[in-house]
One Martini backbone bead per residue (centre of mass of N, CA, C, O) as a GRO file, in nm:
protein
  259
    1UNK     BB    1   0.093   0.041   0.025
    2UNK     BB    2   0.027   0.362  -0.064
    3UNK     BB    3   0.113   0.703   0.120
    4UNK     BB    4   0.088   1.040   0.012
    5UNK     BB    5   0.190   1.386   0.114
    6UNK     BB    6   0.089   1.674  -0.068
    7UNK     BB    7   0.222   1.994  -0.084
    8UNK     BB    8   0.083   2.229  -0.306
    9UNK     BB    9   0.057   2.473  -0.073
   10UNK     BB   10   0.245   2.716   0.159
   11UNK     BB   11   0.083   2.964   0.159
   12UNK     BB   12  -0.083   3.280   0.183
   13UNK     BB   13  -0.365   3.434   0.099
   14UNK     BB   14  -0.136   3.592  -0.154
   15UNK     BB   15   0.119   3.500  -0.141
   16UNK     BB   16   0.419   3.418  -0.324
   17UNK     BB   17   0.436   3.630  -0.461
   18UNK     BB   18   0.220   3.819  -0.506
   19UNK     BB   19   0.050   3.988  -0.743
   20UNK     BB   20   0.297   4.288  -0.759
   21UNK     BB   21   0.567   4.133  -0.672
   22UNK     BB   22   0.565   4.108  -0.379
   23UNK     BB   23   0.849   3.956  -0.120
   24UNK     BB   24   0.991   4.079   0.084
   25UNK     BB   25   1.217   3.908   0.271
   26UNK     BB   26   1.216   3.685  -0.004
   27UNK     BB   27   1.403   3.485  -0.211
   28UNK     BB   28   1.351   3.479  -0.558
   29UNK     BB   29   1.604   3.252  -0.639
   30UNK     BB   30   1.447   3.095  -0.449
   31UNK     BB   31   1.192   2.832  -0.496
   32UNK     BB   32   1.064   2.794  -0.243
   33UNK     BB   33   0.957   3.108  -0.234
   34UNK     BB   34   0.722   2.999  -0.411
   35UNK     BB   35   0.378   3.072  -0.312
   36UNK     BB   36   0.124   2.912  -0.269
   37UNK     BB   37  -0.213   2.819  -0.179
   38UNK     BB   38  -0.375   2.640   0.031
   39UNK     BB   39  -0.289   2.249  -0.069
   40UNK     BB   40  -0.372   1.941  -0.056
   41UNK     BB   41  -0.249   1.582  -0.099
   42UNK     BB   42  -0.366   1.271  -0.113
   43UNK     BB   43  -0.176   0.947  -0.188
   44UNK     BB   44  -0.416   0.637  -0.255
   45UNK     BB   45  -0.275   0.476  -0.450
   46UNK     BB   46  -0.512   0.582  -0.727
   47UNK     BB   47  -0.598   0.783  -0.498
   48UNK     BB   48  -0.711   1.155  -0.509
   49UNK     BB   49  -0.738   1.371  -0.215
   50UNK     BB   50  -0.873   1.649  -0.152
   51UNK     BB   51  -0.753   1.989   0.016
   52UNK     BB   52  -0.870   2.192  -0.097
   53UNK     BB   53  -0.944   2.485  -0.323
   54UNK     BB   54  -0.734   2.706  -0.429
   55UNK     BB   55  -0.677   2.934  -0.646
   56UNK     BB   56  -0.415   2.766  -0.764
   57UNK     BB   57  -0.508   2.455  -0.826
   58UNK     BB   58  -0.439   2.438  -1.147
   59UNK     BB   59  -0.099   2.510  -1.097
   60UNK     BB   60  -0.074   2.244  -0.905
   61UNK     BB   61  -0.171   2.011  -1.082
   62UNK     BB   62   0.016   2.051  -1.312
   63UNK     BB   63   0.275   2.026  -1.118
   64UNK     BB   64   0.164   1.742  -1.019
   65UNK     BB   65   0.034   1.563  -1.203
   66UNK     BB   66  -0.281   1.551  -1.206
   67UNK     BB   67  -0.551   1.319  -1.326
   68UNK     BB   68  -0.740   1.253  -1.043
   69UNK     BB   69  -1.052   1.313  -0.823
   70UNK     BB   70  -1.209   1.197  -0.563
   71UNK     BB   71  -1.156   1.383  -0.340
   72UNK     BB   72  -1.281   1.642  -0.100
   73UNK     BB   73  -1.143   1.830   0.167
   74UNK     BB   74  -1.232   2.065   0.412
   75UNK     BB   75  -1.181   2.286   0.626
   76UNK     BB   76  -1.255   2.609   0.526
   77UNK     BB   77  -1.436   2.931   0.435
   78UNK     BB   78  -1.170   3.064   0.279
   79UNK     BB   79  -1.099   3.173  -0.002
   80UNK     BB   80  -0.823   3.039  -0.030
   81UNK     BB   81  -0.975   2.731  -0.002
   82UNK     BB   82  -1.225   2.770  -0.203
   83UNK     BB   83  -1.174   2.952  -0.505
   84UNK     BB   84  -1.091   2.666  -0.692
   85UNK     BB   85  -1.326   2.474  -0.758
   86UNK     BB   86  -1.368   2.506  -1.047
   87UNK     BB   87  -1.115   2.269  -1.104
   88UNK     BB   88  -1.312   2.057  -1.106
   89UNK     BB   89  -1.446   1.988  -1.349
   90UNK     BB   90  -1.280   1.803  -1.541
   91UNK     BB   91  -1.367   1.549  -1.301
   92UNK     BB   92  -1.577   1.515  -1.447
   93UNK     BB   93  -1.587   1.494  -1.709
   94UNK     BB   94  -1.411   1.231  -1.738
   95UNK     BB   95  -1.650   1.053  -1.583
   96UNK     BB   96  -1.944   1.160  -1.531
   97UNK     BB   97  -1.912   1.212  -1.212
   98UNK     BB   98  -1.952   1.333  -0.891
   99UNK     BB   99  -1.797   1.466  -0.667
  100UNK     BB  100  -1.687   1.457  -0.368
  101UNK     BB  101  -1.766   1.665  -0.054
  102UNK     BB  102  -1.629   1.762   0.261
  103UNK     BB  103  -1.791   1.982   0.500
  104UNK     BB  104  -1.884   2.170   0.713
  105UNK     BB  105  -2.181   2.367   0.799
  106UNK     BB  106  -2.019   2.648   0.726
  107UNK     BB  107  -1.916   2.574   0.486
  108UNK     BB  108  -2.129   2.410   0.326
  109UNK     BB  109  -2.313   2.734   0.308
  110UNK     BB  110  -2.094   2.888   0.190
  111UNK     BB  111  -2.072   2.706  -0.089
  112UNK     BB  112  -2.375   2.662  -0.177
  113UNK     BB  113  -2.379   3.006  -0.192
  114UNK     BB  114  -2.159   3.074  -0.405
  115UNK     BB  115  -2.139   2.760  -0.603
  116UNK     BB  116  -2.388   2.658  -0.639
  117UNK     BB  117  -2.339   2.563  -0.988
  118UNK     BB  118  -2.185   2.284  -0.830
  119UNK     BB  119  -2.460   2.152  -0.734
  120UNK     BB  120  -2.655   2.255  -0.928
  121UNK     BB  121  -2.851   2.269  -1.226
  122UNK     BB  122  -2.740   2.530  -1.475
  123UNK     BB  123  -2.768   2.619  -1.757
  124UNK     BB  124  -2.722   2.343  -1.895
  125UNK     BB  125  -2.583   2.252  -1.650
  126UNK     BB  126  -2.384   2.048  -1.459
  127UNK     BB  127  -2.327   1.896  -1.183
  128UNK     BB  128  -2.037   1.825  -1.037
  129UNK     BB  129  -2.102   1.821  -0.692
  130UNK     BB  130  -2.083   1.639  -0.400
  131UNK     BB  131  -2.237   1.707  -0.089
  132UNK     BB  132  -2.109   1.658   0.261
  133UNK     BB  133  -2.126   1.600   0.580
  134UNK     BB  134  -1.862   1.624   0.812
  135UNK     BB  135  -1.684   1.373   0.971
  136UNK     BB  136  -1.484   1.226   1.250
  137UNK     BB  137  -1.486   1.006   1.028
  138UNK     BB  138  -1.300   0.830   0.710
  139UNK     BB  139  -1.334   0.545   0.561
  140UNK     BB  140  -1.100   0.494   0.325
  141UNK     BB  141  -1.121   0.246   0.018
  142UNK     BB  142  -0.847   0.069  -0.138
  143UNK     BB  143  -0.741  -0.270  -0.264
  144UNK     BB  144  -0.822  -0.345   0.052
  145UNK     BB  145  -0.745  -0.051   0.172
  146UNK     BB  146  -0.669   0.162   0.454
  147UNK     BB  147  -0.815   0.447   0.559
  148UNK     BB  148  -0.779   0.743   0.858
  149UNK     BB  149  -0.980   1.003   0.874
  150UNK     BB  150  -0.965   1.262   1.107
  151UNK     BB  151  -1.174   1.554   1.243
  152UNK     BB  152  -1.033   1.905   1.405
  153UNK     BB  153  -1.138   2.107   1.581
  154UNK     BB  154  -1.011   2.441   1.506
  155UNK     BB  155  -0.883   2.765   1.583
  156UNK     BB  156  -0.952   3.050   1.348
  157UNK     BB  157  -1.010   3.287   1.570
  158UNK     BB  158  -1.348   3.340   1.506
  159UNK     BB  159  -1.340   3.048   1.386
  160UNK     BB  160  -1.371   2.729   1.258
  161UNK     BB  161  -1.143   2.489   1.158
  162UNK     BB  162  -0.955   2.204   1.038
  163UNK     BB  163  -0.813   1.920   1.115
  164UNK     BB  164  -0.590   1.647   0.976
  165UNK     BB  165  -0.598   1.273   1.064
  166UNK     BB  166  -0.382   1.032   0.922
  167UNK     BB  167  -0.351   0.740   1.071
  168UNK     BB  168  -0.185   0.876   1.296
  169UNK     BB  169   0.045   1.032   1.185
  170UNK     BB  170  -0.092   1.273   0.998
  171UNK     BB  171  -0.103   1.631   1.047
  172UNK     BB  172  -0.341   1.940   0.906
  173UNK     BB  173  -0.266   2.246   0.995
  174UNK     BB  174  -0.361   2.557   0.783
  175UNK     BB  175  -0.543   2.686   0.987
  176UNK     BB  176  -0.432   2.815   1.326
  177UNK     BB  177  -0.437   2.886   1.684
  178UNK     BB  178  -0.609   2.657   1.810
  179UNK     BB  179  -0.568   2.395   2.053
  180UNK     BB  180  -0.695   2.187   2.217
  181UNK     BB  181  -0.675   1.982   2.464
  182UNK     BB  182  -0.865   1.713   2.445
  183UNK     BB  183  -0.632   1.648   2.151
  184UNK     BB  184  -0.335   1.623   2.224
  185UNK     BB  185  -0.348   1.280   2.235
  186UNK     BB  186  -0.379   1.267   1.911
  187UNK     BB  187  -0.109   1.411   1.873
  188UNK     BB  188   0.089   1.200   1.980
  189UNK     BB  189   0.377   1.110   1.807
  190UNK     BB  190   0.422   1.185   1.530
  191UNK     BB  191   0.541   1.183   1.230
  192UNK     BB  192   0.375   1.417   1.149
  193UNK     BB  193   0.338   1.794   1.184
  194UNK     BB  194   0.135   2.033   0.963
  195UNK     BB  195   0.164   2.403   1.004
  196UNK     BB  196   0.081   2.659   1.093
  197UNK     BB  197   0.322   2.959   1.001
  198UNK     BB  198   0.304   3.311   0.930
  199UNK     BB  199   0.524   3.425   1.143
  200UNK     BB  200   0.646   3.587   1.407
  201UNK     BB  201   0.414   3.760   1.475
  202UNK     BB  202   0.124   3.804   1.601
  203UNK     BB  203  -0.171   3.617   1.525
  204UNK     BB  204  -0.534   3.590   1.580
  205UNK     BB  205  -0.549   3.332   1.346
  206UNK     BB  206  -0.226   3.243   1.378
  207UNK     BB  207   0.061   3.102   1.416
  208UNK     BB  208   0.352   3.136   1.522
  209UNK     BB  209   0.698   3.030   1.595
  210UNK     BB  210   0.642   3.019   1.888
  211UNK     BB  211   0.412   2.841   1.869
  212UNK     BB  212   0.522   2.600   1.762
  213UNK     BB  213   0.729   2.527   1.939
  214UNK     BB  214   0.542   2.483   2.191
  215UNK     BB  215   0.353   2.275   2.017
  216UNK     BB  216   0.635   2.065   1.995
  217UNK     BB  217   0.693   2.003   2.334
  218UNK     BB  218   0.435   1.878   2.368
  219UNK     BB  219   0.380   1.648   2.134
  220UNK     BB  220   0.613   1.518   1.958
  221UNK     BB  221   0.708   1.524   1.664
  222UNK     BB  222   0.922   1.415   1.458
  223UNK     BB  223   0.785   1.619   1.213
  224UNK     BB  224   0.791   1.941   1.116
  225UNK     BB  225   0.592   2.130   0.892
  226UNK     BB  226   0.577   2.428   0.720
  227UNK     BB  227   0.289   2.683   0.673
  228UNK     BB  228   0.134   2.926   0.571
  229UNK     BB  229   0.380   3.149   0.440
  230UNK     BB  230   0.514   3.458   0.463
  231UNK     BB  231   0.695   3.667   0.315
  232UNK     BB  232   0.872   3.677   0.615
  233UNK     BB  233   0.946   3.387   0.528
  234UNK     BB  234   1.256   3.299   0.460
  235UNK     BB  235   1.375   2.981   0.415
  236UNK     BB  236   1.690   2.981   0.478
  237UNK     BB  237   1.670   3.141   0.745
  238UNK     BB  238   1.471   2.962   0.855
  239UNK     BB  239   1.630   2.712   0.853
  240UNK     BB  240   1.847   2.780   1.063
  241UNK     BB  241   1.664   2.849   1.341
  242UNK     BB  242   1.565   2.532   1.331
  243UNK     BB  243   1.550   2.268   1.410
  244UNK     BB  244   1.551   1.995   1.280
  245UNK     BB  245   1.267   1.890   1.337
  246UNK     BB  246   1.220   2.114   1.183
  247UNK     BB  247   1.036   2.285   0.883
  248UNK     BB  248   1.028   2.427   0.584
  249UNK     BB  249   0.812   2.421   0.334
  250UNK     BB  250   0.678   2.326   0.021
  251UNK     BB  251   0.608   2.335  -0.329
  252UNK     BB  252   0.614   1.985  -0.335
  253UNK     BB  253   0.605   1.857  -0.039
  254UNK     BB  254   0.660   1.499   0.011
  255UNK     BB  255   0.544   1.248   0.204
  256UNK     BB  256   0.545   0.940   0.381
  257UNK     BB  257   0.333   0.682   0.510
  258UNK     BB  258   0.375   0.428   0.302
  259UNK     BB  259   0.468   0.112   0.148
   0.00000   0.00000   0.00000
């Protein structure tokens, strides 16, 4: 059984650089330091699960060669994670047959309501996509294998976000502030943990390096990598000051969870 997890974009709302070209701090001669908005992909044997769907969804899935989606699993309703939707209609085509999408109430009323038709048919197009509540487990069978999507509720700002933890292995918290305590235990001693690491300075809505720092000593997962990383954190100027376990992700940084 294969399961790889792929980093598709690792930026922040507006990415690296910029839509007017500004790029901060980031030294753009490094490649890693150009960052799309955050979307990943879980390679299920030859199921593509896609999370969340950026608005760059469309130059992510050609760069990272994905020629079929199975499944959609949102985190959240921000535009950042949602509005590149419409990049699902050709596996639309490709199969004649809607994608499913799973994602909480408050997103769900979201989608239904920004994105209607993707969801009803309109103007003589077919809907492409069904929507289904997202529950607090997932499990999902291919060629008699199986894996476990669990879904865990965290603070991202004044909103949840969904925290994603596949198979007890690794976690995928890509937009949030806080982790509850009473998720903890579920938490302990990841093979990965892929989060949410903003800038340097505080933000209501989103951890810093030193918050992650913190919750890195709390649950000891084996490896963490860094995501939706503003124009601030320069790739390799941040690796040099993060510990050995702890890591800057990047656009197409894929990792092995089973082989």
């Amino acid at each position: 059984m294969s399961v790889k997890f792929v980093i598709l974009g690792s930026g922040s709302s507006m990415g690296v650089p910029r839509a007017d070209g500004y790029s901060g701090d980031c030294d753009l001669k490094n490649k890693k330091n150009f960052r799309t908005r955050c979307s990943a992909l879980i390679k299920f044997n030859d199921q593509n699960i896609l999370i969340d769907t950026s608005p760059d969804l469309r130059s992510q899935l050609l760069k990272n060669k994905i020629r079929t989606i199975s499944k959609v699993f949102y985190t959240h309703l921000h535009a950042d994670q949602t509005h590149g939707i419409n990049d699902l209609r050709p596996f639309f085509l490709i199969n004649k047959k809607q994608i499913s999408v799973y994602a909480d109430s408050n997103t769900k009323r979201y989608l239904l309501s920004t994105f209607k038709y993707c969801f009803k048919p309109s103007f003589g197009y077919p809907s492409t996509l069904d929507i289904n509540t997202l529950k607090k487990q997932h499990q999902i069978t291919n060629k008699n294998k199986k894996i476990l999507i669990e879904s865990i509720p965290v603070q991202h700002g004044n909103i949840k976000s969904i925290c994603y933890l596949i198979d007890n292995k690794l976690a995928y918290a890509s937009d949030i502030s806080l982790f509850y305590k009473k998720d903890y235990k579920k938490l302990k001693n990841l093979k990965y943990l892929i989060i949410d690491c903003l800038w340097y300075r505080n933000h209501p809505a989103h951890f810093n390096l030193d918050q992650v720092l913190e919750l890195v000593k709390n649950i000891t997962p084996r490896k963490t990598i860094l995501t939706n990383m503003h124009s601030d954190l320069d790739y390799a100027k941040l690796k040099k000051r993060l510990p050995k376990n702890i890591i800057p992700g990047f656009d197409g940084m894929t990792v092995n969870l089973k082989n």
